[in-house]
N, C-alpha and C positions, 0 to 999 in steps of 0.2 A: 231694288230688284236686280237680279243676279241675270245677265241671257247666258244661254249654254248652248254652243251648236253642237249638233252631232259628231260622235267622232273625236269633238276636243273638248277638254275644259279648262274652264279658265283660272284663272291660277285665286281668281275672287280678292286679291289685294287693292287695297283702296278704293273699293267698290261699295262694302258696306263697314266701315269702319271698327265698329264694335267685334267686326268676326276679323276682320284683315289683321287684326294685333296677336291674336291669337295660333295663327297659320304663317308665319315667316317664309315669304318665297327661296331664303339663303339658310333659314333655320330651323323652322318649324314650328312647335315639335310634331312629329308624326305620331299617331294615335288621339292628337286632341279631336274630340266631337262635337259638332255643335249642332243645333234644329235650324233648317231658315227657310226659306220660301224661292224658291229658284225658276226664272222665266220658263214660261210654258208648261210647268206643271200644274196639274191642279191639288192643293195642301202643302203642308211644310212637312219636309222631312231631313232625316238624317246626314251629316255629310263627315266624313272624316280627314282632317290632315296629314298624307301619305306622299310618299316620294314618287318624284315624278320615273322613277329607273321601275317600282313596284307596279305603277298602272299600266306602262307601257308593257311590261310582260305577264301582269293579270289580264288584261285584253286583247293579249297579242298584236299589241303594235295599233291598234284601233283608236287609242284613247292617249291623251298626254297631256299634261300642266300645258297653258297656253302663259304664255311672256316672253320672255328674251331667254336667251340661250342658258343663263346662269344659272335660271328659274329649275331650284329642286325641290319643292313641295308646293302641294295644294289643296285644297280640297276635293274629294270624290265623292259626290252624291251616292248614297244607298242605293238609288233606283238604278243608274249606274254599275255599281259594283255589284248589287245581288239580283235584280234583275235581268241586266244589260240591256237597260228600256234608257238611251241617253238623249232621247232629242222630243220627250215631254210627255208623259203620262198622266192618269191619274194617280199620283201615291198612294201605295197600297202596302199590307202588311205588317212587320216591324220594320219598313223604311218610314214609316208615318210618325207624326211628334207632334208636338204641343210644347210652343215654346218656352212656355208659361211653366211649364211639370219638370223640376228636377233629379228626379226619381229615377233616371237612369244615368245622372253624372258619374264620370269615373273615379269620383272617389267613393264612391258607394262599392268598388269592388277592389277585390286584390290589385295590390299596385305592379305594374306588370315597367322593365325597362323601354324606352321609348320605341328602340328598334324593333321589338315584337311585333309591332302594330303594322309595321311595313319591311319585312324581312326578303332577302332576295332570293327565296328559292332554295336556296344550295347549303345553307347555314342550320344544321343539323340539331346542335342545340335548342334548335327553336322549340321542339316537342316537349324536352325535362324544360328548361327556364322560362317558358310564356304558355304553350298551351294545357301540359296539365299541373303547372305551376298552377293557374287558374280555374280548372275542374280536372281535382285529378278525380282519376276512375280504375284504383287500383283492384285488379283481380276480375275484370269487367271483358264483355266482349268489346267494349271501346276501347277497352287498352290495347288488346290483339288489332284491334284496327290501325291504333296510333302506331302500334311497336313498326308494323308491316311499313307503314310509309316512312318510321326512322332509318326500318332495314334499307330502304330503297335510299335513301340520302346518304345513310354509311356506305353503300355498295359504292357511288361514284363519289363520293368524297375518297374513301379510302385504296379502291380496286380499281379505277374506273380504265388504269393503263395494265389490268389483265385483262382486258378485253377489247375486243374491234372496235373501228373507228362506230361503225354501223349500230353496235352494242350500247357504246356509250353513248351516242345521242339519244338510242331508244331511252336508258337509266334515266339519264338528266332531265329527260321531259315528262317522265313519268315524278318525279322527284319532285318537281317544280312542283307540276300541278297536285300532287295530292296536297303539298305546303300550302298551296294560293287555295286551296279548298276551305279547307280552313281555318285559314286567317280571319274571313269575316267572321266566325263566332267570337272574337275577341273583340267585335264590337260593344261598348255598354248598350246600346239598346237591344242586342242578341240576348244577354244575362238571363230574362227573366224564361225565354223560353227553354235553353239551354240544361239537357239533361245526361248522364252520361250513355244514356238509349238512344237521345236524340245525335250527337256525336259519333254513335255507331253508325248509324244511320244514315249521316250525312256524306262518311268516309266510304262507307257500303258503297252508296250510290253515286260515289263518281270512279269508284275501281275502273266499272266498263269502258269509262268518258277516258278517263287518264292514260289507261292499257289501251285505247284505240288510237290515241294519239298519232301515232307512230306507227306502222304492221310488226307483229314482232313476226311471225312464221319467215319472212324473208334473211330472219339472223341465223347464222348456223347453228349446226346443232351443240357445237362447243359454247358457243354463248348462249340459247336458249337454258343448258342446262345449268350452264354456271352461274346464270343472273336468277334460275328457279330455287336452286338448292342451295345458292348462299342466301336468299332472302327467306327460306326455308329454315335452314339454322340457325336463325335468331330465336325459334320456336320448338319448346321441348315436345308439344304433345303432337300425335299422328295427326290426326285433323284439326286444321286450324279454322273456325269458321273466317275469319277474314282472307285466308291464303284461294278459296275455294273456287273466285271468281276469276284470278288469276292460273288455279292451276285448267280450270277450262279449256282457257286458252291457247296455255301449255299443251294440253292433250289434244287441240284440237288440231295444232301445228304438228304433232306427234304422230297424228295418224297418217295425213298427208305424207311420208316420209318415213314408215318404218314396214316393216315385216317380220315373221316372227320366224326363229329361226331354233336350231337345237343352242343347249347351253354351251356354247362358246365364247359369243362376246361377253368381255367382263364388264361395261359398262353399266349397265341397269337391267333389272330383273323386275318381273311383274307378277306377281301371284294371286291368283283368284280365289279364296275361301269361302265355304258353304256353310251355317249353324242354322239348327232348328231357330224358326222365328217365333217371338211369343210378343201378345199387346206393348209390351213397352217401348219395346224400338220403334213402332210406328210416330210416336213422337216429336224424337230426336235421331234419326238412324242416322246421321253423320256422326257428331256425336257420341253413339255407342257404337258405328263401327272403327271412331279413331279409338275408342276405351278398348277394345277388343285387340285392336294391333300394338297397342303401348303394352298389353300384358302380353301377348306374344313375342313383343322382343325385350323385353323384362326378359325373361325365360331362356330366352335363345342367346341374351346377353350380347343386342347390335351396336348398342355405341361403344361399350367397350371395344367392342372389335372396328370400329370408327365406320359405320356404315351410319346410312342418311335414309329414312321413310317417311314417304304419305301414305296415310289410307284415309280411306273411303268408303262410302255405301253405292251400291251401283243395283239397279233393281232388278231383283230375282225373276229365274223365268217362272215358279210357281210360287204359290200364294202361303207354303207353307215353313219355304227354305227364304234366309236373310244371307244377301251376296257380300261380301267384301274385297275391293281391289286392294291390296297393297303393291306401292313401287317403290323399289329398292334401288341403292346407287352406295358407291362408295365414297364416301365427304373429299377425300382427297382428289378424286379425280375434279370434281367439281366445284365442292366448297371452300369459297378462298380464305374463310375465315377457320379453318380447321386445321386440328395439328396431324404431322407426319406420324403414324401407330403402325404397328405390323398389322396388312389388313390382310383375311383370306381370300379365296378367290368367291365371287355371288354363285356360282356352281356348288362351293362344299358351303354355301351359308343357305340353299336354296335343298341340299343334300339332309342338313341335319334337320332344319325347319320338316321335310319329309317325316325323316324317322321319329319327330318329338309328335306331329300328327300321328303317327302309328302306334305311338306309347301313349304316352302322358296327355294329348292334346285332346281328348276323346270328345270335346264340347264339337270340333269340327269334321260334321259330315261328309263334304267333299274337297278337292282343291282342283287345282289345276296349277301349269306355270310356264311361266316362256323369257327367255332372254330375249332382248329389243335390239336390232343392229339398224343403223340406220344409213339413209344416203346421204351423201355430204355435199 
């Protein structure tokens, strides 16, 4: 029998012999699995060998290898790490086993390198060489998902010193945790559930958990936009469903802090667009309101001219008109992965966007438009 108090675990060497040869308190390896039976639970379940630097910043400091100082690996019970039930449960879910059933040993999947299994957060690679090394999901809203948390690792791996001290801490803890989010689907007994929906899924619903971490409205407005519209340009299309929970945010810190003014500031431009609405868009109106602004600046020809957009659906005041915001921004001002173009000013790009609506654009009813200044 294995006891585990709260709070700590134990490093489980020398304890049950047949699992202690397998978990090296000096070596490891991290990612081994094994089923056991652990004091105060009721059933056997899952436990993996992970580094003890990885638990303590999956649990924020709550949890740690128990031995002597040297002690860098151990095992971390399932219940534990996908729960956060550590001080004795009933086992429940895919933390549950049978010690007896091999059928989810790790060689029954992709062979993934050791480090994967207990990665620190900050090591970027992790996305292409471990996690969709192992389900990739290419052309998938899971991959928009994955892409969005690689942006967030490239942003403070590579830019982290174009930005406030305030900025960067917000990056790196968003960074972490969407990495520590899912690392446990690289458990073997995760495999059989493991889809590239469920994936979306999982990344979806900790955006909120990860982006609160931290307040972002408290970072100025140079870093709000520069941490939006660089992790923005990883992504060609207007609306990104993974960007969506994030830009929320962003606008909701936007509001608190702007006003609308005549077109003078060149910062960012906001345009409001009106089209007859018919059954389809009721669907997907995000979706066909980003397909609606990709062909509009197709037309108007934005990246050429090195501008940066979101759109959206925002909902109309009648039943018969479908609304679209787009916001516009110039990549240079903001996007730190963007190259130096002749850009013009958001006045003559918000000018000709007019007259192509008066000509050519006949699909669009109404607009409206306003440049955003804000307080600093």
């Amino acid at each position: 029998m294995i006891s585990v108090r709260t709070f700590l675990l134990l490093a489980m060497f020398g304890v049950i012999t047949a699992v202690s040869r397998r978990c090296s308190p000096s070596h490891g390896p991290p990612g081994d699995a094994v089923c056991l039976r652990v004091s105060g639970y009721i059933g056997y379940q899952w436990a993996t060998c992970l580094t003890d630097t990885y638990i303590k910043i999956k649990s924020n400091n709550r949890h740690a290898c128990e031995g002597t100082p040297s002690t860098r690996y151990c095992y971390y019970q399932c219940m534990c790490e996908r729960y956060d039930k550590c001080d004795g449960h009933s086992v429940r879910g895919l933390c549950s086993c049978n010690p007896t059933d091999t059928s989810h040993t790790p060689a029954s999947l992709v062979p993934l390198p050791s480090w994967c299994f207990s990665p620190n957060g900050t090591t970027c690679s992790w996305y292409n060489d471990c996690l969709q090394k192992r389900y990739p999901c290419p052309g998938s809203s899971a991959a928009n998902a994955l892409i969005l948390a690689k942006n967030f690792c490239d942003l403070y791996a590579d830019h982290k010193n174009s930005i406030s001290t305030n900025g960067q801490d917000w990056i790196g803890a968003v960074s972490k945790c969407l990495q520590f989010v899912l690392v446990p689907i690289l458990r073997p007994w995760e495999n059989l559930a493991i889809t590239c929906t469920s994936i979306k899924n999982v990344t979806s619903a900790s955006h909120s958990k990860c982006f609160s971490g931290l307040p972002f409205c408290p970072l100025s407005f140079s870093d709000q936009m520069t941490i939006f519209w660089t992790i923005k340009g990883g992504f060609t299309d207007a609306f990104v469903d993974a960007m969506k929970s994030f830009w929320e945010i962003v606008y909701g810190c936007l509001k608190q802090h702007t006003t609308n003014v005549d077109l003078t500031d060149n910062k960012l431009a906001r345009v409001k667009v009106i089209v007859k609405k018919h059954a389809s868009m009721d669907n997907t109106p995000d979706i066909f309101a980003g397909r609606l602004v990709d062909a509009i600046a197709l037309k108007q020809k934005w990246a050429a001219n090195g501008l940066a957009w979101y759109g959206f659906h925002e909902v109309a005041k009648t039943s018969t008109d479908f609304s679209v915001n787009i916001v516009l921004a110039q990549k240079s001002d903001f996007d730190l992965n963007a190259l130096i173009v002749p850009l013009p000013s958001l006045r003559n790009v918000i000018t000709s966007l007019g007259d192509s609506i008066n000509g050519s654009l006949t699909c669009i009813r109404k607009w409206t438009t306003s440049m955003l200044t804000f307080s600093r």
